[in-house]
C-alpha positions, -999 to 999 in steps of 0.1 A, spaced: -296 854 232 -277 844 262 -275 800 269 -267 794 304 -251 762 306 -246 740 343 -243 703 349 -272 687 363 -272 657 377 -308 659 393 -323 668 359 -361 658 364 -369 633 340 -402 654 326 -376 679 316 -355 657 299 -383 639 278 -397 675 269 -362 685 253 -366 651 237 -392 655 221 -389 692 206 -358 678 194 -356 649 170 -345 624 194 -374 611 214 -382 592 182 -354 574 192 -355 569 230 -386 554 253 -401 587 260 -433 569 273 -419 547 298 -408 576 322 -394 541 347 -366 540 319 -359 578 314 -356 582 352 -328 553 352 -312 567 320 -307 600 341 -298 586 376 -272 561 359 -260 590 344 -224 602 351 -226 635 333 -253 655 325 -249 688 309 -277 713 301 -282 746 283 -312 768 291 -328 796 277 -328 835 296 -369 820 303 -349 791 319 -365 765 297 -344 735 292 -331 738 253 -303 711 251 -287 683 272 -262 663 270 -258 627 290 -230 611 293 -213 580 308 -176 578 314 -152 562 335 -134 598 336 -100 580 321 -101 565 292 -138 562 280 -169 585 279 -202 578 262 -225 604 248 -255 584 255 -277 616 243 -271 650 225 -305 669 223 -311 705 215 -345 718 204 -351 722 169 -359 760 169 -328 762 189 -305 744 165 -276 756 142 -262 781 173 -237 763 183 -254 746 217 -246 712 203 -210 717 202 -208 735 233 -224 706 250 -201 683 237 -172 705 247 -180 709 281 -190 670 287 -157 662 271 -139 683 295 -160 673 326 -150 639 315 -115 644 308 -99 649 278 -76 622 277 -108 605 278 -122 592 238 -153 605 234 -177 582 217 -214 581 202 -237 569 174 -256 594 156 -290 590 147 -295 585 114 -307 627 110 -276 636 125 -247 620 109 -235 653 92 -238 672 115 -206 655 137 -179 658 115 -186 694 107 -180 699 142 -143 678 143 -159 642 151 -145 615 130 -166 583 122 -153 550 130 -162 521 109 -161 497 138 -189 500 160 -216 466 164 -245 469 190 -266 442 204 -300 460 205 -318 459 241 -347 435 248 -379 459 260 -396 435 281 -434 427 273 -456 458 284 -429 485 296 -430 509 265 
């Protein structure tokens, strides 16, 4: 099966929360407050997709960088029945090289996920705190 893969930074936000969910990340992002997934997506700097020969959306990854020294992988998606094939990795290859690849290339994994980066040549780093985000009353 042939992936086409493209950047897209218009990526309609329906899209993006369907690939969410047939993967196993929308339990992990606010896939019902479609105001927040809309900014996600417009805030984004990259946005790399891979789609089906139907043209379905099967993976995406989104990505915010500086293009110099930094870029965050905000999200790395790809549908479960379209898992171990390799789409994963290619996402992340082609963000890192949209980005630069001087640039570190940083993420947290979801808890289901954490093997799955360094068999593809990630390394963790044990120094990573977060501040958790505030939802405010009634938006999700």
């Amino acid at each position: 099966m042939t992936i086409a893969y493209a950047f897209e930074p218009s990526l309609s936000p329906d899209e993006f929360i369907d690939v969410l969910r047939r993967s196993t990340l929308a339990e992990r992002r606010p896939v019902d407050d479609l105001g927040r997934i809309a900014g996600m997506l417009a805030h984004a700097d990259l946005i790399a997709t891979a789609r089906d020969p139907s043209g379905r959306l099967v993976g995406v990854a989104r990505a915010i960088t500086d293009f110099h020294y930094c870029t965050y992988l905000s999200d790395l998606a790809v549908a479960v029945d379209y898992q171990r094939q390799g789409i994963g990795r290619e996402l992340i290859r082609r963000t890192h090289e949209a980005a630069g690849l001087e640039t570190m290339l940083i993420l947290l994994a979801a808890p289901k996920a954490r093997g799955y980066y360094p068999h593809i040549g990630l390394r963790a780093h044990e120094s990573c705190w977060v501040i958790d985000g505030r939802v405010p009353p009634g938006s999700g």
